[in-house]
LOVOVO-219649 format. One record per residue: residue number from 1; residue in three letters; z, y, x of N, C-alpha, C, CB in turn. Coordinates in pm, whole numbers, padded with zeros to 5 digits, m for minus. Atoms other than C-alpha are relative to their C-alpha. Glycine has a CB too. Layout:
    nr   rest       nZ       nY       nX      caZ      caY      caX       cZ       cY       cX      cbZ      cbY      cbX
   NUM    ALA        Z        Y        X        Z        Y        X        Z        Y        X        Z        Y        X
...
//
This chain:
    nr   rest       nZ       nY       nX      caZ      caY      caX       cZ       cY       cX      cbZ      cbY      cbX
     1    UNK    00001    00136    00054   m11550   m03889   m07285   m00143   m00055    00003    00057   m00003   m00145
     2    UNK    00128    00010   m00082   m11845   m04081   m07190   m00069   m00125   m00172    00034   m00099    00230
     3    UNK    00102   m00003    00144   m12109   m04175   m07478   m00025   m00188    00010   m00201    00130    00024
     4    UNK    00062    00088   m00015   m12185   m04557   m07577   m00100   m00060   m00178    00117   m00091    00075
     5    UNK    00110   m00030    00054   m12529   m04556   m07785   m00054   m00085   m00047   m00069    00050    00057
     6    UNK    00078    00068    00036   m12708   m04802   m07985   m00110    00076   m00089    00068   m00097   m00050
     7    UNK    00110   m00117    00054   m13041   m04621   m08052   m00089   m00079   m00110   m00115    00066    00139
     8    UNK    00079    00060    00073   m13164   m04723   m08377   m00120    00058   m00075    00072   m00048   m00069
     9    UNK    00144   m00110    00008   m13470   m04507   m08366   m00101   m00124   m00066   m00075    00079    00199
    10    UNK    00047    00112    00148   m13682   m04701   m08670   m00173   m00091    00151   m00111    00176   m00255
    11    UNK    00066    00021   m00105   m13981   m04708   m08346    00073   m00089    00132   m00039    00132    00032
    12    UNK   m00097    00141   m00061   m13732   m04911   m08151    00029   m00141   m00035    00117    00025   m00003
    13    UNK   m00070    00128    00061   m13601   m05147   m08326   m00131   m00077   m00014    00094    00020   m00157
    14    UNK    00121    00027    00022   m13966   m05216   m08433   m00048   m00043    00093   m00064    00080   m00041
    15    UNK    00057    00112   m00087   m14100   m05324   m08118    00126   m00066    00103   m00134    00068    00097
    16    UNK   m00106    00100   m00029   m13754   m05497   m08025    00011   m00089   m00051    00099    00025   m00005
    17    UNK    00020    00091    00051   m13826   m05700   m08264   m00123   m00075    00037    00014    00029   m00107
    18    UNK    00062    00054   m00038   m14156   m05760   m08161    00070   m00047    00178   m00118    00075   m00036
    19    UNK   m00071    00010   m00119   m13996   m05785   m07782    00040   m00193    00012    00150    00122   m00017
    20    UNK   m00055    00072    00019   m13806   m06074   m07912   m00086   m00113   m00049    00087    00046   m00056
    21    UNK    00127    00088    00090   m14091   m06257   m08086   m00054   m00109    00147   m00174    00146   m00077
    22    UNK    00012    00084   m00079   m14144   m06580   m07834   m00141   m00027    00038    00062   m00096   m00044
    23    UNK    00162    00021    00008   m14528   m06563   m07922   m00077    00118    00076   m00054   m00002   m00166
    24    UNK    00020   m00103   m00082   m14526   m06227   m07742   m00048    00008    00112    00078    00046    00013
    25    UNK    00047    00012   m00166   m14778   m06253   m07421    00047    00104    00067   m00157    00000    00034
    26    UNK    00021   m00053   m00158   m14691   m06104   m07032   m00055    00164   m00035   m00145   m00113    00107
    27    UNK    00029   m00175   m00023   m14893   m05792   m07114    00024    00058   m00113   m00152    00051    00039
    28    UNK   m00008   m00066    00097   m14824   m05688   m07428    00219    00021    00000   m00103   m00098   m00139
    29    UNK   m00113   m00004   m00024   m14432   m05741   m07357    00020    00109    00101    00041   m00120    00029
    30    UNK    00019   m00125   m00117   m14482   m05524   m07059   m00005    00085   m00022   m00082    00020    00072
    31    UNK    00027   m00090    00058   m14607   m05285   m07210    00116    00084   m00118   m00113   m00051   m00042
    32    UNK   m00163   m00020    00106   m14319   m05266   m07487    00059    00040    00059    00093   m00102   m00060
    33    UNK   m00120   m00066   m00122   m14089   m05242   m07182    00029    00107   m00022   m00031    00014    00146
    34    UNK    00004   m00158    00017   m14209   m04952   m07117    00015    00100   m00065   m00059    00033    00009
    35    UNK    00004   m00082    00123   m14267   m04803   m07434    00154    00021   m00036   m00088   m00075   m00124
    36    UNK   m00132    00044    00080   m13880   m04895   m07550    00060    00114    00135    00060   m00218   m00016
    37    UNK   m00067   m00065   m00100   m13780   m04730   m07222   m00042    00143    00012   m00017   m00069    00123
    38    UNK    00043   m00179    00029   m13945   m04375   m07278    00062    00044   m00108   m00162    00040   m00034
    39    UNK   m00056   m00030    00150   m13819   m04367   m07624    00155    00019    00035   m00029   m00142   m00125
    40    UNK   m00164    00021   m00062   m13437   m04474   m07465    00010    00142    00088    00026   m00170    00123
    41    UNK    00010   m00132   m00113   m13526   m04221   m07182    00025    00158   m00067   m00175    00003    00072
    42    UNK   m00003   m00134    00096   m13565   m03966   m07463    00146    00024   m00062   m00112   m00017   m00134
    43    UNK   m00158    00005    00042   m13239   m04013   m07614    00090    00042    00095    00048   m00134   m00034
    44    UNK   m00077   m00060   m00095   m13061   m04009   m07279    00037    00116    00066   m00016   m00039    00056
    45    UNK   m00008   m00129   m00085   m13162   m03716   m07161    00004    00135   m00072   m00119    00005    00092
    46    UNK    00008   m00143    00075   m13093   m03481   m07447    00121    00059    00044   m00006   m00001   m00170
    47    UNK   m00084   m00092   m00057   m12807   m03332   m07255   m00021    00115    00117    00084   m00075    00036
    48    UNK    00044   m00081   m00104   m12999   m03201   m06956    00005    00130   m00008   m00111   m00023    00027
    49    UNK   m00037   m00109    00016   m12924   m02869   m06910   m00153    00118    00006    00118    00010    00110
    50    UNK    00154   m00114    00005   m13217   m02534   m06994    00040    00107    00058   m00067    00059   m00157
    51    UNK   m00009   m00167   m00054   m13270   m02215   m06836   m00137    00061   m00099   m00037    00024    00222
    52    UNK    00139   m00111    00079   m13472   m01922   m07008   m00086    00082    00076    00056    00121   m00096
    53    UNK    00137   m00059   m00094   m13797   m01819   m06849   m00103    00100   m00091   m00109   m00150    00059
    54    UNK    00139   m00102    00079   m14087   m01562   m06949   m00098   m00080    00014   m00055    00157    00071
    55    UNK    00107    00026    00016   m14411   m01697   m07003   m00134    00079   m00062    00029   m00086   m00045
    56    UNK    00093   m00025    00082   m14757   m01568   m07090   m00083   m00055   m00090   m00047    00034    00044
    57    UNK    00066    00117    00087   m14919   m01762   m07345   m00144    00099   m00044    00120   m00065   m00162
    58    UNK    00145   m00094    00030   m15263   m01618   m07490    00006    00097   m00103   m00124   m00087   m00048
    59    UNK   m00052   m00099    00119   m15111   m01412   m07735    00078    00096    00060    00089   m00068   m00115
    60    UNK   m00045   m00072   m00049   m14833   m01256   m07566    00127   m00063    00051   m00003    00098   m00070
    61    UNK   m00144    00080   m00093   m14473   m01275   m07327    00067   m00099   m00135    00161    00157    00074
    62    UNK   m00092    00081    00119   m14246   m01530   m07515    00112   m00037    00140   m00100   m00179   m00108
    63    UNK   m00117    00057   m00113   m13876   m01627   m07382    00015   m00152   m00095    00190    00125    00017
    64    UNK   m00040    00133    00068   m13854   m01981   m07379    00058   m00104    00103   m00130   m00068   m00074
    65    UNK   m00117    00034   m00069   m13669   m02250   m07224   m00063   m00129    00093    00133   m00038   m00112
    66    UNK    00046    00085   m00086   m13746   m02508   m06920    00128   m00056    00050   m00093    00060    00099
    67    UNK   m00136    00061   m00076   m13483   m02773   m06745    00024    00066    00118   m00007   m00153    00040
    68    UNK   m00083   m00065   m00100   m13249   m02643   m06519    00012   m00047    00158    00128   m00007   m00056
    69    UNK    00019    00052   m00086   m13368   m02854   m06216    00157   m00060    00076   m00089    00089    00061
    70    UNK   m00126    00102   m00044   m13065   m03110   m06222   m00092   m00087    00054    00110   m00074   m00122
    71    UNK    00055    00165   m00081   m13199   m03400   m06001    00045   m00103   m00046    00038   m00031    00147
    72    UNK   m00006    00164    00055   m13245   m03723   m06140   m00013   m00124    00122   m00148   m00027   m00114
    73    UNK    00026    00117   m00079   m13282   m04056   m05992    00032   m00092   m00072    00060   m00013    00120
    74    UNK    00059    00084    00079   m13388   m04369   m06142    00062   m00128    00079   m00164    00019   m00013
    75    UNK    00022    00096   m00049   m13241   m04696   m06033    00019   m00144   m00041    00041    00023    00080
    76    UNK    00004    00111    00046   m13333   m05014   m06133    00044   m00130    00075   m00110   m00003   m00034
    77    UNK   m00094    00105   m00033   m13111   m05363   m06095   m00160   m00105    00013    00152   m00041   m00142
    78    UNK    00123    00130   m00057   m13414   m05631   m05954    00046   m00103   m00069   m00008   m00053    00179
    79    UNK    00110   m00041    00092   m13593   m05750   m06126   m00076    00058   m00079   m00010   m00017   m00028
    80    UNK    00019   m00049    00110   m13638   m05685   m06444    00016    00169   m00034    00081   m00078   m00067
    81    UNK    00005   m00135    00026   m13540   m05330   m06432   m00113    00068    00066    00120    00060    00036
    82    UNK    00107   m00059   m00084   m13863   m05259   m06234   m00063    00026   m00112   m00078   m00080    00113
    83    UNK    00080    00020    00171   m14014   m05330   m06642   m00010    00139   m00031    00102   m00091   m00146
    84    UNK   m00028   m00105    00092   m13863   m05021   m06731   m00043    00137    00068    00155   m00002   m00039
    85    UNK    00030   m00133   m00068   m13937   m04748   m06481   m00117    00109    00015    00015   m00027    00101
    86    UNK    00052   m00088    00075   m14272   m04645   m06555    00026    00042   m00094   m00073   m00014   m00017
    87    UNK   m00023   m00072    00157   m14164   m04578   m06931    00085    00128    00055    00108   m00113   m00137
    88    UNK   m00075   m00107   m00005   m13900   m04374   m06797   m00074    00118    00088    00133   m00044    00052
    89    UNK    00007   m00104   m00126   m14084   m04190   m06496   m00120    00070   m00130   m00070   m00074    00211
    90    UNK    00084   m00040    00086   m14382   m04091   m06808    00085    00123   m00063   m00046   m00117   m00095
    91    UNK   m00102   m00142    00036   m14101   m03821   m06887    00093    00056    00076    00082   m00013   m00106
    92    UNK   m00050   m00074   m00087   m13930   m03738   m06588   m00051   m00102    00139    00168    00031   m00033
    93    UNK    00127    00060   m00043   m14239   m03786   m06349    00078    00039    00154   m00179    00079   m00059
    94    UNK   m00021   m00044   m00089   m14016   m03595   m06065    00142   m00062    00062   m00015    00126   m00027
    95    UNK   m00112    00111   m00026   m13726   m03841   m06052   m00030   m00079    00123    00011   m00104   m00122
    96    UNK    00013    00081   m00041   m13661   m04023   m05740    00081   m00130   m00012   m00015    00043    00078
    97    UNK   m00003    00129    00089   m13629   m04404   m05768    00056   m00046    00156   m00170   m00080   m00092
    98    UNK   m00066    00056   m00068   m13405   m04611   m05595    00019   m00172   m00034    00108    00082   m00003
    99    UNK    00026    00137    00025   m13365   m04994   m05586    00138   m00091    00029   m00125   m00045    00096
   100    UNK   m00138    00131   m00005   m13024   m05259   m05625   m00031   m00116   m00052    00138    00030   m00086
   101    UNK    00046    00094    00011   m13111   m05597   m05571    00122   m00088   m00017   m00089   m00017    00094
   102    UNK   m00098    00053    00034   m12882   m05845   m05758   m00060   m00163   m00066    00076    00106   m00094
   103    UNK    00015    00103    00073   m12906   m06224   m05867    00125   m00092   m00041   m00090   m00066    00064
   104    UNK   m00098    00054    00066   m12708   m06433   m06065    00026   m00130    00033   m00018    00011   m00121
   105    UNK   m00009    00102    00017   m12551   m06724   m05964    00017   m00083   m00098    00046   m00011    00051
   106    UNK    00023    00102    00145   m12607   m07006   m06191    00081   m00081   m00027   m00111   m00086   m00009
   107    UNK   m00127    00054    00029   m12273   m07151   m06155    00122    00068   m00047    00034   m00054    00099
   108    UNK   m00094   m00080    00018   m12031   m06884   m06151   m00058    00086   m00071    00062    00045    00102
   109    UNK    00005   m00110    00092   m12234   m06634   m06367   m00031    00143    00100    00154    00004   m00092
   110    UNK   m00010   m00115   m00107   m12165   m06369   m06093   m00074    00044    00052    00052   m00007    00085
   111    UNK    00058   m00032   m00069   m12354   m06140   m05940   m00021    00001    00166    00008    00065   m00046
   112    UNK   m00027    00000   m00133   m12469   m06148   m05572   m00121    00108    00036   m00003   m00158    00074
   113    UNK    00070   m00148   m00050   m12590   m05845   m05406   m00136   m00090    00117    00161    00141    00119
   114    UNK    00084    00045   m00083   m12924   m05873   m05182   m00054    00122    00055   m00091   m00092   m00056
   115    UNK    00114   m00128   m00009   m13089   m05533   m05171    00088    00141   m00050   m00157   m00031   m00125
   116    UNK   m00007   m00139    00059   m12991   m05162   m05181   m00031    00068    00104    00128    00048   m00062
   117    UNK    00088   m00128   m00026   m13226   m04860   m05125    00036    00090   m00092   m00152   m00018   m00008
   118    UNK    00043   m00113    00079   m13156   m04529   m05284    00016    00072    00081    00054    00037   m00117
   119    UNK    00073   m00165   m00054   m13258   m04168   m05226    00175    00010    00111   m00032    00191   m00202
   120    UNK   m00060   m00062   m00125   m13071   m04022   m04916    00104    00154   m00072   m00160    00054    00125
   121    UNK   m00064   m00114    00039   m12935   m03727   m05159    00049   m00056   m00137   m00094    00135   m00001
   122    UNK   m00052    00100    00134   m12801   m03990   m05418    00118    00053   m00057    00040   m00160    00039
   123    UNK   m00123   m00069    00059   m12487   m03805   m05442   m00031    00134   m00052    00111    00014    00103
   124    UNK   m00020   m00131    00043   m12618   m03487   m05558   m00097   m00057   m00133   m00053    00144    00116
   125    UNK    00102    00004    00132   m12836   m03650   m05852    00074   m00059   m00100   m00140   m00087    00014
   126    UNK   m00103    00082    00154   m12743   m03792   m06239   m00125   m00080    00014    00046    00100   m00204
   127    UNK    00052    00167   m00069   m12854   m04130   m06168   m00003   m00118   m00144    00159   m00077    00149
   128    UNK    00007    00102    00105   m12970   m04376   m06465   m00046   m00098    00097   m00096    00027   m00135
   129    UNK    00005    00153   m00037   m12919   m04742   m06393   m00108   m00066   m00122    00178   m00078   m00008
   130    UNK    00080    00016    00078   m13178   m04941   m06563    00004   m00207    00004   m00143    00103    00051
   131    UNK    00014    00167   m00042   m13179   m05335   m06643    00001   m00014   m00112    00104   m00097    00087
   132    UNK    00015    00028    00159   m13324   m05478   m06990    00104   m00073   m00060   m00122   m00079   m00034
   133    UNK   m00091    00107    00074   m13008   m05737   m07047    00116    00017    00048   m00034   m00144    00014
   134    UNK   m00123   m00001   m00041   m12664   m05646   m07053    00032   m00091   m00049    00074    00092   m00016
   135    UNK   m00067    00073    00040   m12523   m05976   m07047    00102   m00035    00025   m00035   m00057   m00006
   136    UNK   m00165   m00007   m00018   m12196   m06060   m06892    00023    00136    00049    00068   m00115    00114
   137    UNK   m00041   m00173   m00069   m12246   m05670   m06750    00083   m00018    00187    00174    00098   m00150
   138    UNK   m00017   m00023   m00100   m12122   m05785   m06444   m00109    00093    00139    00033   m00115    00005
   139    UNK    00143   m00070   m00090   m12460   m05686   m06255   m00032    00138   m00015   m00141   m00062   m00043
   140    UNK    00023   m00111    00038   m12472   m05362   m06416    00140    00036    00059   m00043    00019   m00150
   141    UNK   m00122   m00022   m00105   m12087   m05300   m06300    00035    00014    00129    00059   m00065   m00005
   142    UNK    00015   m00002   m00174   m12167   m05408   m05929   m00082    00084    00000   m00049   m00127    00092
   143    UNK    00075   m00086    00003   m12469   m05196   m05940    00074    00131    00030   m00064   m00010   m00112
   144    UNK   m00059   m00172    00012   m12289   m04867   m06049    00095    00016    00088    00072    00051   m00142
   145    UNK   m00109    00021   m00139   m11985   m04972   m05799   m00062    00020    00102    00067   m00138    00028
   146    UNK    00056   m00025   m00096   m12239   m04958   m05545   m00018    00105    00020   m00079   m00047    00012
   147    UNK    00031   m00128    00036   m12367   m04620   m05640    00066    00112    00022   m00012    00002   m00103
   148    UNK   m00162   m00059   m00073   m12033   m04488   m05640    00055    00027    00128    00094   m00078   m00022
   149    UNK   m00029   m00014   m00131   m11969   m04578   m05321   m00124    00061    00086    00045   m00134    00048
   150    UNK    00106   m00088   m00005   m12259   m04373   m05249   m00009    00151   m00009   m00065   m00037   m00080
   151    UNK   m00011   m00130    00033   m12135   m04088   m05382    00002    00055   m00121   m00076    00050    00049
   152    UNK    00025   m00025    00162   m12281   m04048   m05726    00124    00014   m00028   m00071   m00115   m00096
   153    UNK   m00095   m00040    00143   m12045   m03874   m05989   m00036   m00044   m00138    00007    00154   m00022
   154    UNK    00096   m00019    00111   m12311   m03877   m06261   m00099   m00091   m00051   m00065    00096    00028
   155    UNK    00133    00127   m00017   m12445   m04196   m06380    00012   m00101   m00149    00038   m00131    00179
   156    UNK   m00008    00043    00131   m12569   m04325   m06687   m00109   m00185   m00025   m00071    00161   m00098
   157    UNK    00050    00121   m00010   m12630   m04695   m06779   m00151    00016   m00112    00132   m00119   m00044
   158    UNK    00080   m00012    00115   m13003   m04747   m07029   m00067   m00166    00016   m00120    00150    00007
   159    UNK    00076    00157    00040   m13071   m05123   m07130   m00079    00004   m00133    00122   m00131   m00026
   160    UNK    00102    00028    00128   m13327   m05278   m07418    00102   m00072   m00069   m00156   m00093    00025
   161    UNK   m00069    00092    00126   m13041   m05565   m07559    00172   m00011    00083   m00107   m00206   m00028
   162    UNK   m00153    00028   m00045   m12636   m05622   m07517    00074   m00095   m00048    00081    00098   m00021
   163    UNK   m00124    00115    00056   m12381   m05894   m07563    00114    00099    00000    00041   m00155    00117
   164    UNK   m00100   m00079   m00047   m12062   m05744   m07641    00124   m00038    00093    00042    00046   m00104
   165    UNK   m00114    00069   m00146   m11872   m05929   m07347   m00055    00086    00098   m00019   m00197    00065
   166    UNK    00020   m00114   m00065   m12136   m05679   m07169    00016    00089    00034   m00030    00026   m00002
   167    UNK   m00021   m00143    00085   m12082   m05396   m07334    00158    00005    00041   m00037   m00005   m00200
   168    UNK   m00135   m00051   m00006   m11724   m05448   m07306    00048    00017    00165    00099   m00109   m00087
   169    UNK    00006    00001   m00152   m11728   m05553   m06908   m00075    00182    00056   m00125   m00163    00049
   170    UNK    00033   m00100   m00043   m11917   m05250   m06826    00078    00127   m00003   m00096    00008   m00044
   171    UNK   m00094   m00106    00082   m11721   m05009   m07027    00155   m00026    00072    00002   m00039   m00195
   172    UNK   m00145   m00045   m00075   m11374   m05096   m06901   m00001    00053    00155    00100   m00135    00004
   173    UNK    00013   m00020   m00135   m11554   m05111   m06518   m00055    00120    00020   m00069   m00095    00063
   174    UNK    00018   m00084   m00018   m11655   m04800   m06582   m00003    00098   m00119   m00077   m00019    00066
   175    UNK    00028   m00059    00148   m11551   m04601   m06879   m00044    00184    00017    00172   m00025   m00108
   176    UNK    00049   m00082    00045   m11699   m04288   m06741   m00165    00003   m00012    00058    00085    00059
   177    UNK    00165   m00004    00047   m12077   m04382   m06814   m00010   m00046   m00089   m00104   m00056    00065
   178    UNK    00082    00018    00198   m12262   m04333   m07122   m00100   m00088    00021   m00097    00162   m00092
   179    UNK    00117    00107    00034   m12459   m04650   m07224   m00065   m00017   m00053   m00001   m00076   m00021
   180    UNK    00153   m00054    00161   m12783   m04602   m07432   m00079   m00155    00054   m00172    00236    00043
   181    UNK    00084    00122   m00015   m12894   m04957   m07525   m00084   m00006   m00152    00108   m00148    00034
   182    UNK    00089    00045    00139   m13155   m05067   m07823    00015   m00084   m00123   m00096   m00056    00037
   183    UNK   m00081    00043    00087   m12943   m05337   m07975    00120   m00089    00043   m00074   m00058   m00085
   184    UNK   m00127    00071   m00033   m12605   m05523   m07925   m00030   m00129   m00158    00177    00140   m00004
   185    UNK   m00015    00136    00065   m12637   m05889   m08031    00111   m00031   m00032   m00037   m00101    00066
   186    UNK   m00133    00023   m00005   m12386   m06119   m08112    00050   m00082    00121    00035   m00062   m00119
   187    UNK   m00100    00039   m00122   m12265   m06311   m07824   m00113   m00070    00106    00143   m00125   m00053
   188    UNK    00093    00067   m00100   m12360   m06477   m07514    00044   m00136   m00015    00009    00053    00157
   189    UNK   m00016    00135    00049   m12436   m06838   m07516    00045   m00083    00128   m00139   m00057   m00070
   190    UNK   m00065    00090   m00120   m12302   m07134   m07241   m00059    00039    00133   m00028   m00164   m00020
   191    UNK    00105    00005   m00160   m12569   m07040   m06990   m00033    00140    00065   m00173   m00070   m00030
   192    UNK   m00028   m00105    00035   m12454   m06720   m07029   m00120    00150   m00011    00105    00006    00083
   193    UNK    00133   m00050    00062   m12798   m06577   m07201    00029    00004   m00132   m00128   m00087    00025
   194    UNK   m00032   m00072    00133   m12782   m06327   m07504   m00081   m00060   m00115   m00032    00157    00009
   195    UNK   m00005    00102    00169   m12805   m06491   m07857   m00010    00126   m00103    00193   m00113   m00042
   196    UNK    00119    00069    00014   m13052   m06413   m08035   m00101    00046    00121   m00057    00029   m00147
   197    UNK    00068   m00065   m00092   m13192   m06191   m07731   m00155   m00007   m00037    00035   m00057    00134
   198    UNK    00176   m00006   m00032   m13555   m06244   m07582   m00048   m00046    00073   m00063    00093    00027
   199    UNK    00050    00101   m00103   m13526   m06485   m07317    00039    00035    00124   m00142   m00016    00003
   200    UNK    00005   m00063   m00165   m13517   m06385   m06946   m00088    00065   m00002   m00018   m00084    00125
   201    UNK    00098   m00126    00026   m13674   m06040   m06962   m00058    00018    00145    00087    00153   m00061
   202    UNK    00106    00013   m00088   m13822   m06088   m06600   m00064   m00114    00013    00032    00029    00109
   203    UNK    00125    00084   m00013   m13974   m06382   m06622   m00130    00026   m00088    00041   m00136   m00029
   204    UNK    00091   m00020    00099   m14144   m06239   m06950   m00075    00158    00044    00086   m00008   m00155
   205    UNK    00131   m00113   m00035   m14284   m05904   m06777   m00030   m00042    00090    00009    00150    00023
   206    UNK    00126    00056   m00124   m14385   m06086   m06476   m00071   m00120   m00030    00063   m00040    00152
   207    UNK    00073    00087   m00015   m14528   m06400   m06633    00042   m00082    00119   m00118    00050    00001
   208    UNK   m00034    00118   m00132   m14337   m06671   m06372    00112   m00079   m00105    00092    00084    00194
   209    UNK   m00030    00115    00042   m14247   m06866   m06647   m00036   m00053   m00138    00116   m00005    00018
//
């Protein structure tokens, strides 16, 4: 049964709130990204599997435990999910990173595909999707549909904010991935942008608006 997460880690919420704060400059938002996305990253990945190794330490042998070299892969929905991928690669530095390019039409809401690059061994890795705004979730849905058809088995969604028209779109289009997001608002508004959210989370880590 596949996990859906609102991480209310007291260090989260805390700079999600700042996140959200309109007075919030380009680099200091950026920076949050990141931060919010190592912290998320941490959460996600407490399932990874350990093996037990010997070590010498300066004292003496000790049995202790190291990851089991499951392959990751990192791929972020364009834009905005580019925000998040240093935070995450700062704890799994050996992850390769893959890229699904998606924009939203501004009439229909809908996603339209433009771009996909991932790793060449995409089907043998557990694959986090990454995009700061689940809002109608369609984009996050096409994304992972893509992925799929790729191969991937193993693939876990990690956003910063959610509408639950998101949350719920994602989840029926795919109820076997676990979703680790930071907070679920209350709804999306006419222009179909999350209420109270944070704005358009790539225009605010790239500064283009």
């Amino acid at each position: 049964m596949s996990v859906v997460e609102i991480v209310d880690h007291p260090l989260i919420q805390h700079k999600i709130s700042l996140l959200r704060d309109r007075r919030t400059g380009t680099k200091e938002f950026r920076d949050m990204v990141s931060e919010v996305s190592t912290l998320l990253c941490y959460e996600a990945t407490r399932d990874l599997p350990l093996e037990e190794v010997e070590v010498e330490t300066p004292i003496a042998l000790a049995r202790t435990k190291v990851l089991a070299g499951r392959k990751l892969a990192l791929v972020p929905i364009l834009r905005a999910g580019l925000g998040m991928v240093d935070g995450m690669l700062n704890l799994i530095p050996a992850a390769k990173v893959g890229h699904i390019g998606l924009y939203r039409n501004e009439e229909t809401l809908e996603p339209v595909e433009y771009y996909c690059k991932l790793p060449k061994d995409i089907a043998e890795r557990e694959v986090i999707v990454l995009d700061p705004m689940l809002a109608t979730g369609s984009s996050a849905a096409d994304a992972i549909t893509m992925i799929k058809q790729r191969g991937a088995k193993h693939i876990k969604f990690i956003g910063l904010i959610a509408a639950p028209e998101g949350m719920k779109v994602l989840h029926a289009a795919h109820p076997d991935v676990d979703i680790y997001v930071a907070a679920l608002d209350e709804k999306l508004n006419e222009k179909g942008y999350i209420v109270p959210g944070l704005g358009d989370a790539g225009d605010r880590i790239f500064g283009t608006k």
